[in-house]
Backbone as a printed PyTorch tensor [residue, N CA C, xyz], in Angstrom:
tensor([[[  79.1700,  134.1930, -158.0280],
         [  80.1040,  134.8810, -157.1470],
         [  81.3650,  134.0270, -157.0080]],

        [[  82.4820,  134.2090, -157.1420],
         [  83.8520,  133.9570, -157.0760],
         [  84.1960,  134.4160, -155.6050]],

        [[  84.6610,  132.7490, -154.8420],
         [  84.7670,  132.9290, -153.5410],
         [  86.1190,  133.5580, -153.2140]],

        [[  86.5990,  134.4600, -152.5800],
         [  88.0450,  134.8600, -152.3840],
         [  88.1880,  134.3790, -151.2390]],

        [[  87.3310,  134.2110, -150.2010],
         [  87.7890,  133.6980, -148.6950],
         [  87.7970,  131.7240, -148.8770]],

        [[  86.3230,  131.6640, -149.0220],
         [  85.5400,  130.3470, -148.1610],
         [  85.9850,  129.4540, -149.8220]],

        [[  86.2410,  128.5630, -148.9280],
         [  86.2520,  127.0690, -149.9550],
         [  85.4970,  125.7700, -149.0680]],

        [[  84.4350,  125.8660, -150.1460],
         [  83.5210,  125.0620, -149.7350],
         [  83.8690,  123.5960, -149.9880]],

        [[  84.7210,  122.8730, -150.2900],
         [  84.8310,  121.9490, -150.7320],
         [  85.2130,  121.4000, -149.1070]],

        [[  86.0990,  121.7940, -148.6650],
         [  86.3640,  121.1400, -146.9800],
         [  85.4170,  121.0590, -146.4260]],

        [[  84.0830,  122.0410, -146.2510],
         [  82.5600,  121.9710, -145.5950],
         [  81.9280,  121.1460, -145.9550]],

        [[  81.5240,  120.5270, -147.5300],
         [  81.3520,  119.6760, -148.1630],
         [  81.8400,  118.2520, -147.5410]],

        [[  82.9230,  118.4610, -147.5390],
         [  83.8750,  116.9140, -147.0010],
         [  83.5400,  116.5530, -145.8970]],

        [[  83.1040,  117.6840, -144.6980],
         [  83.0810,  116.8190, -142.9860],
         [  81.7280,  116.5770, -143.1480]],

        [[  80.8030,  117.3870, -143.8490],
         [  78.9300,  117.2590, -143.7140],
         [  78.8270,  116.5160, -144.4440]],

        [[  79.4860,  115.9390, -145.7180],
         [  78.8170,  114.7190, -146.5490],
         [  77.7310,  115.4700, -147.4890]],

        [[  77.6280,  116.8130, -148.0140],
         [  77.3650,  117.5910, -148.3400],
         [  75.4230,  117.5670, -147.3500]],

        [[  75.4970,  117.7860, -146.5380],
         [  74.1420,  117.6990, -145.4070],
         [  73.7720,  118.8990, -145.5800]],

        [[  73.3950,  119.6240, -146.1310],
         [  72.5870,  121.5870, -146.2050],
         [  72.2660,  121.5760, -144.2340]],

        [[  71.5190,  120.9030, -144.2290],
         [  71.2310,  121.2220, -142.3890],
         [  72.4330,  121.6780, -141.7950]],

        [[  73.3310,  120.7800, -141.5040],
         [  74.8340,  120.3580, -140.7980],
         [  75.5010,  121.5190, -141.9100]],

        [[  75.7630,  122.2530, -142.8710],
         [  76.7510,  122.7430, -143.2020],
         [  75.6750,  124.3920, -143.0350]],

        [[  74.2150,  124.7680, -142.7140],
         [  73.9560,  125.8770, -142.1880],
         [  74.3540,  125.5850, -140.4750]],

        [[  74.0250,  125.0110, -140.2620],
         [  74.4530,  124.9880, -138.5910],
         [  75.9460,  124.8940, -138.2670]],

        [[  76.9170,  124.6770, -138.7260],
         [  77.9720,  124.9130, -138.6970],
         [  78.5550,  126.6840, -138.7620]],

        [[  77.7900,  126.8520, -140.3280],
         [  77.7860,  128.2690, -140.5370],
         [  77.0920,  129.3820, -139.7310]],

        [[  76.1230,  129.1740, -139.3320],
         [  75.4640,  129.6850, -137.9750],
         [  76.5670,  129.7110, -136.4670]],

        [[  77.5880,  128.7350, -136.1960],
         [  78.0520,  128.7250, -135.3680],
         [  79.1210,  129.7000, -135.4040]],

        [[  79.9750,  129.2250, -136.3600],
         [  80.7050,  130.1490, -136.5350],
         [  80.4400,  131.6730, -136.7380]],

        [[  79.7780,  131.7660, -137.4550],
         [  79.0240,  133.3930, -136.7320],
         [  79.0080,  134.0400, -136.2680]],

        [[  78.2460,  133.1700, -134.8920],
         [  77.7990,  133.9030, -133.6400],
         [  79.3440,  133.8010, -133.1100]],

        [[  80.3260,  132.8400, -133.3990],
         [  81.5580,  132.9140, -132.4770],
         [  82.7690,  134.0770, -133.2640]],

        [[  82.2270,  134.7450, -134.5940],
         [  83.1890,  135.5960, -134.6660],
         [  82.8310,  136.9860, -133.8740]],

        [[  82.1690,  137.1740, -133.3650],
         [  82.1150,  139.0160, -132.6080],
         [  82.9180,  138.5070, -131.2210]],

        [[  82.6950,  137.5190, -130.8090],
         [  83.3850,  137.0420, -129.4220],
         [  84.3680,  136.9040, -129.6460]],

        [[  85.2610,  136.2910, -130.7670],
         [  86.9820,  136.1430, -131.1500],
         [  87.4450,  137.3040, -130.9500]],

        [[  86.8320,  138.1530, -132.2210],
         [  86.9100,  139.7410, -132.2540],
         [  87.3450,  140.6400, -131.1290]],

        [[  85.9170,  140.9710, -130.5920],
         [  86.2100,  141.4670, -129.0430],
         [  86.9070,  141.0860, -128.2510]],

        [[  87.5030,  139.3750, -128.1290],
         [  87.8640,  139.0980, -126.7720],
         [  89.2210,  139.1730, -127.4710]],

        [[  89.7440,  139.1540, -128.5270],
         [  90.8220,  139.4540, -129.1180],
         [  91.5810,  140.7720, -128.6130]],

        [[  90.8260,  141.9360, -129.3130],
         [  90.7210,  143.6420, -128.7680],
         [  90.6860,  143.8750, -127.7650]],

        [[  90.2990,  142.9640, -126.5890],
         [  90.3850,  143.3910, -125.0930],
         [  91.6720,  142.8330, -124.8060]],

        [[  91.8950,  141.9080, -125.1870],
         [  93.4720,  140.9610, -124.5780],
         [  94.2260,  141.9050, -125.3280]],

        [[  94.2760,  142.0680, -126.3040],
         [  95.7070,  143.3060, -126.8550],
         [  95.9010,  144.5670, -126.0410]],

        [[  94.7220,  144.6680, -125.9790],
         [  94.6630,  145.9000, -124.7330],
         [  95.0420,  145.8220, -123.6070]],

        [[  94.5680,  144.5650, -122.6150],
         [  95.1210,  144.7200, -121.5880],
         [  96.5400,  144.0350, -121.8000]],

        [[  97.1090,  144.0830, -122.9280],
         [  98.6030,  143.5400, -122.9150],
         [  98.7690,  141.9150, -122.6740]],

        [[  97.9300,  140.9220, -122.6050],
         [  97.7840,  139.5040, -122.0930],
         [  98.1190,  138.6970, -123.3150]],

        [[  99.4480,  139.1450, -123.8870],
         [  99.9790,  138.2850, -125.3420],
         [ 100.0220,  136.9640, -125.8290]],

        [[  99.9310,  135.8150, -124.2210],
         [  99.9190,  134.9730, -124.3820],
         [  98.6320,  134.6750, -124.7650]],

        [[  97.7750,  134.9170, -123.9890],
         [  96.5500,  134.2960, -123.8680],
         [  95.6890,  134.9050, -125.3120]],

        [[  96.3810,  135.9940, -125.7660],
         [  95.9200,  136.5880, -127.3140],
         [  96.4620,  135.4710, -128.1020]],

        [[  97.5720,  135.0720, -127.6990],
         [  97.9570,  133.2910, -128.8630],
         [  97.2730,  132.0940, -128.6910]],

        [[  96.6290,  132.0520, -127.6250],
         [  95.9360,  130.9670, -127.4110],
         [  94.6910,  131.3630, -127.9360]],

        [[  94.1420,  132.7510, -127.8650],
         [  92.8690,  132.4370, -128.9810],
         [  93.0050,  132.5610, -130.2810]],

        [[  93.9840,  133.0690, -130.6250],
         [  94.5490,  132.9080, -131.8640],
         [  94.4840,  131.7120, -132.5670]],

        [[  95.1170,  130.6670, -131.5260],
         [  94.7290,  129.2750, -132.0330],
         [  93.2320,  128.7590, -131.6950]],

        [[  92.7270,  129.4800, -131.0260],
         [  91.4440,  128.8700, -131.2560],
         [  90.2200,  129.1780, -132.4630]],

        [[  90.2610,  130.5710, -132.6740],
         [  90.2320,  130.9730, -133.8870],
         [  90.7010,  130.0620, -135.6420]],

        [[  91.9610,  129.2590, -135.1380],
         [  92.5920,  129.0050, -136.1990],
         [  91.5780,  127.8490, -136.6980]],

        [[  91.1460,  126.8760, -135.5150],
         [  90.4180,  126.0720, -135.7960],
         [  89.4510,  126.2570, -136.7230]],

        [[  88.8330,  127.2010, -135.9090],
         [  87.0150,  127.4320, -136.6920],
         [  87.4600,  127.8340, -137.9650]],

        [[  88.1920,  129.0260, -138.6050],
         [  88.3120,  128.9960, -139.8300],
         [  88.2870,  127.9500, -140.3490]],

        [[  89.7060,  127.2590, -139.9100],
         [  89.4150,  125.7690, -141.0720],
         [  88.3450,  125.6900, -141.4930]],

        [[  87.5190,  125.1140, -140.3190],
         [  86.3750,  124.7060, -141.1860],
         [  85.5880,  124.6870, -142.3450]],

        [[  86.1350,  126.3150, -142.3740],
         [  85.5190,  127.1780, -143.8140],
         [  86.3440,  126.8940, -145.2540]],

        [[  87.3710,  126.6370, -144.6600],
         [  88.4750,  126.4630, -145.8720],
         [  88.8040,  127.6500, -146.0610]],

        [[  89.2720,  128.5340, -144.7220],
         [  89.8370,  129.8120, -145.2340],
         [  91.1750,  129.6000, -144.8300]],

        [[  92.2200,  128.8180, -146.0300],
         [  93.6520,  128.4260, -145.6770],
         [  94.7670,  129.5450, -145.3090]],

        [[  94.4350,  130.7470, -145.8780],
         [  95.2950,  132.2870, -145.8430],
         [  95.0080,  132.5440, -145.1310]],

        [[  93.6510,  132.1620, -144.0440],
         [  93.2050,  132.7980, -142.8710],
         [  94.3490,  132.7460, -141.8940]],

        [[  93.7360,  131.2130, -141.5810],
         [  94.0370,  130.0180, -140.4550],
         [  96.0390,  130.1210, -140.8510]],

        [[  96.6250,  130.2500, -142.0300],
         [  97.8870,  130.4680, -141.8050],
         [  98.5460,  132.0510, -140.9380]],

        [[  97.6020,  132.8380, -141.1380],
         [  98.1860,  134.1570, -140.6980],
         [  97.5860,  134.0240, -139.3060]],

        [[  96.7150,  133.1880, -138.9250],
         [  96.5070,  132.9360, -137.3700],
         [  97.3750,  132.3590, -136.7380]],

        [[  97.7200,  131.6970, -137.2680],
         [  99.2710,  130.8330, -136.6670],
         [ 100.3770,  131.8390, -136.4860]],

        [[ 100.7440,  132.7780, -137.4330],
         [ 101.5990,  133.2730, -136.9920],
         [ 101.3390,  134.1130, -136.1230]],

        [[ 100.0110,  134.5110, -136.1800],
         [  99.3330,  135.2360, -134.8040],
         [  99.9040,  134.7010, -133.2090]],

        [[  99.2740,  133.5150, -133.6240],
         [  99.2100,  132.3130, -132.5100],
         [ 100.7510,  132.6140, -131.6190]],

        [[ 102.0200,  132.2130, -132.7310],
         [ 103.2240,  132.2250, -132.2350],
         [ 103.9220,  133.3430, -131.9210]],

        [[ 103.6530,  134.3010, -133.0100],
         [ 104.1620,  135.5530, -132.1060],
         [ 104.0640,  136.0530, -130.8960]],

        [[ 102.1780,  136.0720, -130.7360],
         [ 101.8420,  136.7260, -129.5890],
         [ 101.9020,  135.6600, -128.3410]],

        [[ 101.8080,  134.0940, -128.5950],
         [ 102.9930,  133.5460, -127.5350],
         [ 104.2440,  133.9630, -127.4060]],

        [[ 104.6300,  134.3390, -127.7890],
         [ 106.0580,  134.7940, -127.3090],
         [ 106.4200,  135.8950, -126.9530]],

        [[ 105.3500,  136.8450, -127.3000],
         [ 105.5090,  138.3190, -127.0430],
         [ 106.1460,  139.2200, -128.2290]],

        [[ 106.5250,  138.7750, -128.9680],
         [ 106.9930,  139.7190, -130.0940],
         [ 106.2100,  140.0830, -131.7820]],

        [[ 106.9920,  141.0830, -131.8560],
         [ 106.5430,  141.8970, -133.0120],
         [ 104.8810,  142.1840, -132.5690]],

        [[ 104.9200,  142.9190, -131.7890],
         [ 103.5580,  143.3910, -130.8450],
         [ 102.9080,  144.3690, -131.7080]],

        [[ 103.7120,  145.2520, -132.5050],
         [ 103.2180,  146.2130, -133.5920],
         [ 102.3980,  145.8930, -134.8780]],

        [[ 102.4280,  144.1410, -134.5600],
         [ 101.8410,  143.2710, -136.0260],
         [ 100.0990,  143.3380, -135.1880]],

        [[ 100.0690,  142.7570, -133.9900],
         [  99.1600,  142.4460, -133.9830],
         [  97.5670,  143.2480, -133.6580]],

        [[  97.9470,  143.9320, -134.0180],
         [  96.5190,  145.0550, -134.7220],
         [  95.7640,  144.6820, -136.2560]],

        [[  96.8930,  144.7030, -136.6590],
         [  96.9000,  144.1140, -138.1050],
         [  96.6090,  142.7990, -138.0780]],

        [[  96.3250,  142.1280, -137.4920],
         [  96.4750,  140.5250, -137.4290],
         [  95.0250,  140.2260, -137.0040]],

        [[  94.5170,  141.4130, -136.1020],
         [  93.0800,  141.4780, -135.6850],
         [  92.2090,  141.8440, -136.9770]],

        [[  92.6040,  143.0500, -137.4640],
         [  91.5310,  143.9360, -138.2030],
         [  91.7660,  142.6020, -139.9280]],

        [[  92.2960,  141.9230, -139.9520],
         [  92.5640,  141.1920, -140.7550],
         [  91.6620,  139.9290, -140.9800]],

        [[  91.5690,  139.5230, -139.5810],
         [  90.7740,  138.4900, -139.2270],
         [  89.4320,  138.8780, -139.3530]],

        [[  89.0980,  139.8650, -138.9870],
         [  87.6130,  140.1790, -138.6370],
         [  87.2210,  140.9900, -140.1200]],

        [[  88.0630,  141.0680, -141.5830],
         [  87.8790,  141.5670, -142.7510],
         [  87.2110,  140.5260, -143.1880]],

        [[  88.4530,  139.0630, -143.0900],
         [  88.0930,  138.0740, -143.8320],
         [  86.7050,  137.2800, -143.4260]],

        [[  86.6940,  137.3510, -142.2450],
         [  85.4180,  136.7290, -141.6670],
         [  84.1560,  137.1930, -141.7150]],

        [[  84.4280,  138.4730, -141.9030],
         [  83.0220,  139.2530, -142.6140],
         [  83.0220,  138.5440, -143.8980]],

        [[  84.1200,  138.0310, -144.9650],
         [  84.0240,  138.3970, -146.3190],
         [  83.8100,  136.7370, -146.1500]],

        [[  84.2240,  136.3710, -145.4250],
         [  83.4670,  134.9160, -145.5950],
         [  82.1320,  134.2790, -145.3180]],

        [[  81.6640,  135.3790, -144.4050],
         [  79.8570,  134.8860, -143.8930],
         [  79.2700,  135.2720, -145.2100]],

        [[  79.9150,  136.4850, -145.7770],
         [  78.6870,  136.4720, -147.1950],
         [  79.4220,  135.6300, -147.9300]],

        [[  80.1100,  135.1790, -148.0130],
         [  80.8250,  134.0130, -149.3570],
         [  79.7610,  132.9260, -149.0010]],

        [[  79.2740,  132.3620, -147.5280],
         [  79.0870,  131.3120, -147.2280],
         [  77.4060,  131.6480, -147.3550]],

        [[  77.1550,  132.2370, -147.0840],
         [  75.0110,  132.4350, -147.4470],
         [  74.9980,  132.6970, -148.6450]],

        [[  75.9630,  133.3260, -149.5710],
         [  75.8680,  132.8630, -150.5480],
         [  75.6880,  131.7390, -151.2780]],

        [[  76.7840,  130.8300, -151.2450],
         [  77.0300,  129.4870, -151.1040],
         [  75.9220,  128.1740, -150.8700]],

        [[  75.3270,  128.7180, -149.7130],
         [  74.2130,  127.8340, -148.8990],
         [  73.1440,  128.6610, -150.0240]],

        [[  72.7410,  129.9490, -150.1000],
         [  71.6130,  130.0400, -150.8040],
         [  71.3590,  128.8810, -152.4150]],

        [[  72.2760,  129.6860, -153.1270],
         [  72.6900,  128.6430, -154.2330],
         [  72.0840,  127.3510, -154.0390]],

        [[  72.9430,  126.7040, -153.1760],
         [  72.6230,  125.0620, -153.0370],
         [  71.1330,  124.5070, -152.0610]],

        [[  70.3560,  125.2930, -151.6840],
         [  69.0500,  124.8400, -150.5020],
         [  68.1760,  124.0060, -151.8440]]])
């Protein structure tokens, strides 16, 4: 399988290649994308732009991890727009984007982990 999201080589680098430490990582992140997601979709909704940039950047983090660099860059601009309040018409797109790639990265990544156990 040819990864389009996840680059495993950064996961590799912080675990010291550890299979335990790089499923438990992947497990975390996980469970924390339906909560980005949702709590994302509720803040756009109730209009709370800032605080949609601040998880934006929190979001930006955990990708890293994965080595999803196209992610974590279009989160940033997430991040800064919706601090500031503008181009409000992007950020739908900025959601349903995030939550494509992050699907397309949990199977990149059990993939990945299967391969290597």
């Amino acid at each position: 399988m040819e990864y389009r999201v996840f680059r495993p080589e950064y996961l590799l680098s912080i675990t010291g290649g550890d299979m335990e430490t790089m499923n438990e990582i992947a497990g975390i992140f996980g469970s924390q994308v339906p909560e980005f997601v949702n709590d994302m979709k509720s803040l756009l909704g109730q209009e709370k732009y800032y605080e949609l940039g601040l998880l934006a950047h929190k979001a930006k983090g955990s990708v890293t991890v994965l080595g999803m660099d196209e992610t974590a860059k279009m989160l940033k601009e997430f991040e800064l727009l919706a601090k500031a309040g503008e181009q409000k018409e992007k950020y739908s797109g900025f959601i349903s984007r995030f939550e494509a790639d992050t699907s397309m990265v949990m199977a990149e990544v059990e993939d990945y982990l299967s391969k290597n156990r």
